[in-house]
N, C-alpha and C positions, 0 to 999 in steps of 0.2 A: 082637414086632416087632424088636429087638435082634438075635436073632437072625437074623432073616430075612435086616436091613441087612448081617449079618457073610458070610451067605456071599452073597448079591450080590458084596461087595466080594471074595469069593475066587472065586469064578466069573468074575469078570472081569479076575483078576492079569494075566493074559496080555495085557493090552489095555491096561495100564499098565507097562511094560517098555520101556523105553528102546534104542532098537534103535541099535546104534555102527554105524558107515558102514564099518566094516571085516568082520562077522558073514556075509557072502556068502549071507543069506537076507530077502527080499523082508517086509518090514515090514506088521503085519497090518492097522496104518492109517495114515492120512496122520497127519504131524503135528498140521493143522490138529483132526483128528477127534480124537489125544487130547487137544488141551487141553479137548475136550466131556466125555470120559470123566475126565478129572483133577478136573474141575470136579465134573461127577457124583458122585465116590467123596469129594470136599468135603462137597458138600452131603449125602449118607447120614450121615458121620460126624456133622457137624454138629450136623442136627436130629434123628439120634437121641435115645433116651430111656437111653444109656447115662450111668454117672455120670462124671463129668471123667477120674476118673485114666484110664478104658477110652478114654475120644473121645480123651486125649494119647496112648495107647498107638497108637490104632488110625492117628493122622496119624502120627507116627512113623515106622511101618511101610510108609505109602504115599509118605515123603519121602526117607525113608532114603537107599534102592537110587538114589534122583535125588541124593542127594551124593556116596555112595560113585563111581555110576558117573562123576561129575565133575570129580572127583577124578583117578580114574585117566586119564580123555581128558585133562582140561588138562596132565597129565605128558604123555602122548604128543605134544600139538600144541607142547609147549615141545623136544621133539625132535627132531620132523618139519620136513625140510628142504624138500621138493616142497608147491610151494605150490599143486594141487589137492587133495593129502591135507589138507593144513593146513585149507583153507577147506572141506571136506568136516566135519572133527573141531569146526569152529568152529562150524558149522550144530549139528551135535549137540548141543553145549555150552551155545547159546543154545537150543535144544526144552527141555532141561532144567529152565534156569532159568525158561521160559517155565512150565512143566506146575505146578512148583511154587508159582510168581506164580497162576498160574490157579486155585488149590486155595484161594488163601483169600479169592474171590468168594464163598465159602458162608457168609461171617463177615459179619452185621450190627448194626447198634443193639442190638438185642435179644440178639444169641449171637454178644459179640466173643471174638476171638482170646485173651483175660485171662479171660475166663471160662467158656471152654472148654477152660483148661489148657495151649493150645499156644502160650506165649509162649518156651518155651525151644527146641520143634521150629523156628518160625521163626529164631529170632536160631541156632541151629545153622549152620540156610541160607543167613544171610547169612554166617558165620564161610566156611563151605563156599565161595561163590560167588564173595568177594571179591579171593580172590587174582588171578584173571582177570584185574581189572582193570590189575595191573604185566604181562602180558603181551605180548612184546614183536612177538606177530604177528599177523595179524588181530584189531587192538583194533577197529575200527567197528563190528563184528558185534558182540565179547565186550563192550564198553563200553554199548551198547548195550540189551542184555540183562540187565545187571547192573543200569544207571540204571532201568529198566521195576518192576525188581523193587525196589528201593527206593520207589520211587515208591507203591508198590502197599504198603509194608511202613509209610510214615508214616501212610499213613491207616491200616492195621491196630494197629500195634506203638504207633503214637503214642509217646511219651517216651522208648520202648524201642528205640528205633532209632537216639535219637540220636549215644552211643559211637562206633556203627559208619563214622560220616558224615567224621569229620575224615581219616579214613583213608583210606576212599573217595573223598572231595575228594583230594587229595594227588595220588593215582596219577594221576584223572581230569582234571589241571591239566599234566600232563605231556606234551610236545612234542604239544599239541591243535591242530587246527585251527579255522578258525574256526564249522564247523557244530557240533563238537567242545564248543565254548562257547556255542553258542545251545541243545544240547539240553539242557547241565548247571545252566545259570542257572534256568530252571524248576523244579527240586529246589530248588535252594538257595531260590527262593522259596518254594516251596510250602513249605517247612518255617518261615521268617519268616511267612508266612498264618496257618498251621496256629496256631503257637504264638505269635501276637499277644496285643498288649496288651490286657485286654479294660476295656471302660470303664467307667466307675461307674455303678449303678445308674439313680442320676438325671442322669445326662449329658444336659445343654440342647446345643441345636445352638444355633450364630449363624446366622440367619435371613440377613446379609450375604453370607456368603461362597455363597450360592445352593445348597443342597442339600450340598454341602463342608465342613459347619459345627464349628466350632471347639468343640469341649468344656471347657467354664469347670470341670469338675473334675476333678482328675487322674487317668491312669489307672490301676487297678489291675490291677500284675505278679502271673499266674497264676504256679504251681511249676513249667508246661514253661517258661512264657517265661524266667525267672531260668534254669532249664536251658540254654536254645537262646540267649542272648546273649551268655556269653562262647564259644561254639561260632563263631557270626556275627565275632563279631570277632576270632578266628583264623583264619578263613577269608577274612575282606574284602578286605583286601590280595590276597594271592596272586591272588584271582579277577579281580580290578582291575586287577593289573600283567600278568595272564595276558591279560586283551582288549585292556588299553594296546599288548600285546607284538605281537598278531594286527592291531592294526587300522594298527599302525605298519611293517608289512611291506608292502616295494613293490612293485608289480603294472602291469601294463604300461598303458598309458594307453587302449586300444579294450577291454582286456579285462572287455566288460559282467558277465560271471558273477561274476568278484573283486570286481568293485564290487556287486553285488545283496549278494555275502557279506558282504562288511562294512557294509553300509547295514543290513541284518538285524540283525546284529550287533551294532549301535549302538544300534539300537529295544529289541535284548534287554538289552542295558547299562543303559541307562536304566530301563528296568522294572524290571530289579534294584532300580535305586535307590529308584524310588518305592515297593515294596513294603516296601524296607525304612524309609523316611523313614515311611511310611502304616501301617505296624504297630507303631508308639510302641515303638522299638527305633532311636530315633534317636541314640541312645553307643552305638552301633556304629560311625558315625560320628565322633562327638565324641569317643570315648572312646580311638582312636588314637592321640592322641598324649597326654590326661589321663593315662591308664594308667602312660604312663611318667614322666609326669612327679611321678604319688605316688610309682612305683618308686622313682625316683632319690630325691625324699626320706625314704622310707623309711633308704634306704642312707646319705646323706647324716648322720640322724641318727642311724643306728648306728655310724656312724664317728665321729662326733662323741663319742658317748658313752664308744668305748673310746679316744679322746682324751683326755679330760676325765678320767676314769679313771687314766689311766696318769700326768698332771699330779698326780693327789692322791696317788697312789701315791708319787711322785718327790719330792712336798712331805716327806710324813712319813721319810722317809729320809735324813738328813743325809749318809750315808756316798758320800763323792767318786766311789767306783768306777760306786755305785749311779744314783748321780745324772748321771754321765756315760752309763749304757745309758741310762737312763730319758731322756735327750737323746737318745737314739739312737734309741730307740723311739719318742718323742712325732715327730722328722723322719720315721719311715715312716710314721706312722700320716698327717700331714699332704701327704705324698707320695700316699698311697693312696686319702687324701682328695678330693685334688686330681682324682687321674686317676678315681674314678667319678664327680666333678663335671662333668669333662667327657666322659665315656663318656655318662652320665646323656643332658648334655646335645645330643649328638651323636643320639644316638637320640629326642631328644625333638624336636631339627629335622629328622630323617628323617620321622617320624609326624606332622609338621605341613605335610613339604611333600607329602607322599601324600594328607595329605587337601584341601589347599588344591587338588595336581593333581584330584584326584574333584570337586570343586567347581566347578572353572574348562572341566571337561570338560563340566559340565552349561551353565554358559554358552555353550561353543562350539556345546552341540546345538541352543541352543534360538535363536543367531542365525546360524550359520555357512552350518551343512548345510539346503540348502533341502530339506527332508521334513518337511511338517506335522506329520504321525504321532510322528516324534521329537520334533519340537518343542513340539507340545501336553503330551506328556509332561515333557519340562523347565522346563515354565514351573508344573506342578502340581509338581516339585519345589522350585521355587524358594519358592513360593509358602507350602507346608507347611515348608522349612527358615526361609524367614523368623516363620514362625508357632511354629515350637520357639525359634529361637533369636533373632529378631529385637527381644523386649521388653525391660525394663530389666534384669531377672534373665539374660539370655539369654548366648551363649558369648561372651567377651571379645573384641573387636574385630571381630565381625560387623554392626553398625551399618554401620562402615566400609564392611565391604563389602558392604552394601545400595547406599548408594548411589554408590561406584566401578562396582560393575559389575552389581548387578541391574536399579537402575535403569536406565542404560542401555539391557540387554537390553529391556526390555519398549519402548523406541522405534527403537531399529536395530534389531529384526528386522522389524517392519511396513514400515519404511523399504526394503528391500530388494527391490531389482527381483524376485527370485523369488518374494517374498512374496505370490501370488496371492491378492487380496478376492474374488472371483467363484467361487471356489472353493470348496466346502462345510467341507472338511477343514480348510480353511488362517481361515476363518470361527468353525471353535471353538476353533482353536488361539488365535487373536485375544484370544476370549473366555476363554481362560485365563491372557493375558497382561494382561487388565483386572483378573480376580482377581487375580492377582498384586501390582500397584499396590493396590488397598483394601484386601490382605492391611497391606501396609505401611505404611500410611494407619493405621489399626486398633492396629498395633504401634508406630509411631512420632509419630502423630499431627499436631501443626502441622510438625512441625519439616521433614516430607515436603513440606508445600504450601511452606516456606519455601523451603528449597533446588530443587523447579519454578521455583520464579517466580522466584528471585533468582541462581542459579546455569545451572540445566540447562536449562532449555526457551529462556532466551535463547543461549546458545551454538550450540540449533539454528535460532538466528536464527526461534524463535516471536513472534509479536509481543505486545508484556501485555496489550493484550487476549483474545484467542484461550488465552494464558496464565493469564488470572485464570478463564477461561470454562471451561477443564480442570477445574482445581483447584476451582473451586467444585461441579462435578462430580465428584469424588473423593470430597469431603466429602457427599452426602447418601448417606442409607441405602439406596438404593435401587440393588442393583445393575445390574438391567434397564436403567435409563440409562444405567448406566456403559458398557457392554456396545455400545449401540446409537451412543453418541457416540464412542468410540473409532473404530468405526467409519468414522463419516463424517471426523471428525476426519485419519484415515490417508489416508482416499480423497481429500479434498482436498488431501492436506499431496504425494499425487502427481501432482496434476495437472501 
């Protein structure tokens, strides 16, 4: 049988040859036909009954000739000045990576990529493909191509991809557009999905928060997730300050297309965030500006120490001369002190106001911008950030801002004339901004019904009765009430 598989696969070389747009002889199939045939000589390999090292031998052989030849076209399209040649060379470039993505559809559960041997022929391919991406001409096509094929290599490579990614992000983050960033935020998720926090065995749900339910035991970090979360938070920023960059660029006031873009835009931003707040990977986050702020003690205390050092040094030495460097020494060492105290500290309110900005963005989505869809989604992040960091253990002065501005949110954005009740969409949005409220009811308890009734709901000139009749509605278990009286509660409050 082995053998049969082998010359199939050499009977049909000619049918897997990559035809260059410049060869001046008519190609013996369409593209689309060989990713059928690429796929085909996958799966031969595959499910053959040969042993590992022959099935690595045999992809090898049928991937090869797809880098070499990719290799030599992307030098030619970094040369080529006529921009039909270019985008002719680009089409090529992406069949390639396309044939090779297609070849490892024959890899499943049962006969993965790791145990058929070809983990080093793939990451070869990505080594091969990646440069594309700094490509300074036809990126839509080549970008395009490359992200497919990633995509297709986490679910294969799993852990084994990861390396590749921070690199690939980098290029891919570079003078983008803004579709640019809607098709890149889906990798970045898919890889926070993939490699989530997974939960403990006997994880109870809170039957409160409706089907959303809160896990009373912590989760347990798998080996990719400890892999992919300092990855995540090298990557968060950039991607952050990259749609900050795209969605704060000015666009003529009729022009509806610019606006669908960035309205998308914002639905994909946000999703970012929920996936990453929703796959207990929430110090990505928080860990912005923590990070630096162990850094800086770190340093802090090593400076201290060849401080303190160089004082007991200067004690045991009586001799004048010695004792004047050693004054010399100990004023640089408290000079150099000083300035990564505030180097330290400089970068430690950069990474606080970065994430404060990510914060206060999901505020604006979730009462600004009248689009349900966004909005539903911000209020399930608020909801899940108040649920990480809202309790007594929770991130340092986030109490605060529950309620400066989460509270809030969940009553001016009902409040808002765009805020359509008749609406289905805008109807579960509602109901994620009830969750939201019993999320923090739950985390903060009386203290929540205190400040309703004695601070906030009168400010919106609520009256205490209508007020007490809230809150004593906050307080039972039952979410389905909460849900239904919010409801009527908004629709009254616009008569």
């Amino acid at each position: 049988m082995n053998a049969f598989i082998e010359d199939i696969l050499t009977r049909i070389q000619d049918l897997l040859e990559l035809a260059p747009p410049e060869n001046g002889f008519p190609a013996l199939l369409t593209s689309d036909d060989q990713l059928f045939m690429f796929e085909t000589a996958g799966v031969l390999i595959v499910n053959g009954e040969s042993p590992v090292e022959r099935k690595q031998a045999l992809m090898r052989s049928l991937l090869l000739p797809l880098m070499d030849a990719f290799r030599l076209l992307l030098a030619k399209l970094l040369q080529e000045t006529e921009e039909e040649r270019q985008a002719a060379l680009a089409d090529c470039l992406s069949h390639a990576v396309g044939f090779a993505s297609r070849t490892s559809k024959a890899f499943s559960n049962k006969q993965t990529v790791k145990q058929c041997g070809c983990t080093e022929v793939y990451r070869d391919c990505m080594q091969s493909f990646l440069p594309a991406l700094s490509c300074p001409v036809q990126r839509g096509v080549l970008r395009s191509s490359v992200r497919s094929f990633l995509h297709r290599m986490i679910i294969c490579l799993e852990e084994e991809v990861l390396p590749f990614i921070p690199a690939a992000s980098e290029h891919m983050l570079k003078d983008c557009e803004a579709k640019d960033l809607q098709e890149f935020i889906p990798l970045i998720s898919q890889i926070t999905a993939k490699f989530k926090v997974r939960s403990g065995a006997f994880a109870r749900l809170n039957e409160a928060t409706s089907g959303r339910g809160v896990t009373n035991e912590l989760p347990v970090p798998s080996p990719w997730q400890r892999q992919v979360s300092p990855f995540l938070q090298q990557v968060f920023m950039p991607l952050v300050l990259a749609i900050f960059e795209v969605l704060a660029r000015p666009a003529e006031e009729n022009d509806q297309a610019a606006a669908l873009e960035k309205q998308m835009l914002r639905r994909s931003y946000f999703t970012f965030i929920q996936t990453v707040t929703g796959s207990g990977m929430n110090e990505v986050m928080a860990n912005q500006g923590e990070s630096v702020c162990r850094a800086s003690s770190d340093v802090v205390n090593a400076a201290r120490k060849l401080n303190a050092g160089r004082k007991l040094n200067a004690a045991r030495k009586m001799n004048a001369a010695r004792k004047l460097n050693a004054g010399r020494k100990l004023n640089a060492a408290r000079k150099l002190n000083a300035a990564l105290k505030l180097n330290a500290a400089r970068k430690l309110r950069e990474r606080a106001e970065n994430i404060e900005r990510v914060v206060f963005t999901i505020i604006q989505g979730a009462v600004d911008f009248p689009d349900p869809i966004a909005q539903k989604t911000c209020f399930i992040i608020l909801s899940k950030l108040v649920e990480l960091w809202g309790g007594k253990d929770g991130m340092v002065g986030f109490p605060d801002f529950i309620y400066k501005h989460i509270v809030p949110a969940c009553f001016l954005a009902p409040l808002k004339p765009t805020f359509d009740l008749s609406d289905a969409q805008t109807v579960l949005t509602l109901s994620e901004c009830a969750l939201t409220l019993k999320m923090i009811h739950l985390k903060r308890g009386p203290e929540l019904i205190q400040f309703l009734q004695q601070e906030y709901l009168p400010s919106l000139q609520v009256s205490p009765e209508i007020s007490q009749e809230l809150c004593q509605v906050i307080q039972q278990p039952d979410v389905k009430v909460l849900k239904n009286y919010i409801k009527a509660f908004f629709q009254r409050a616009k008569l």
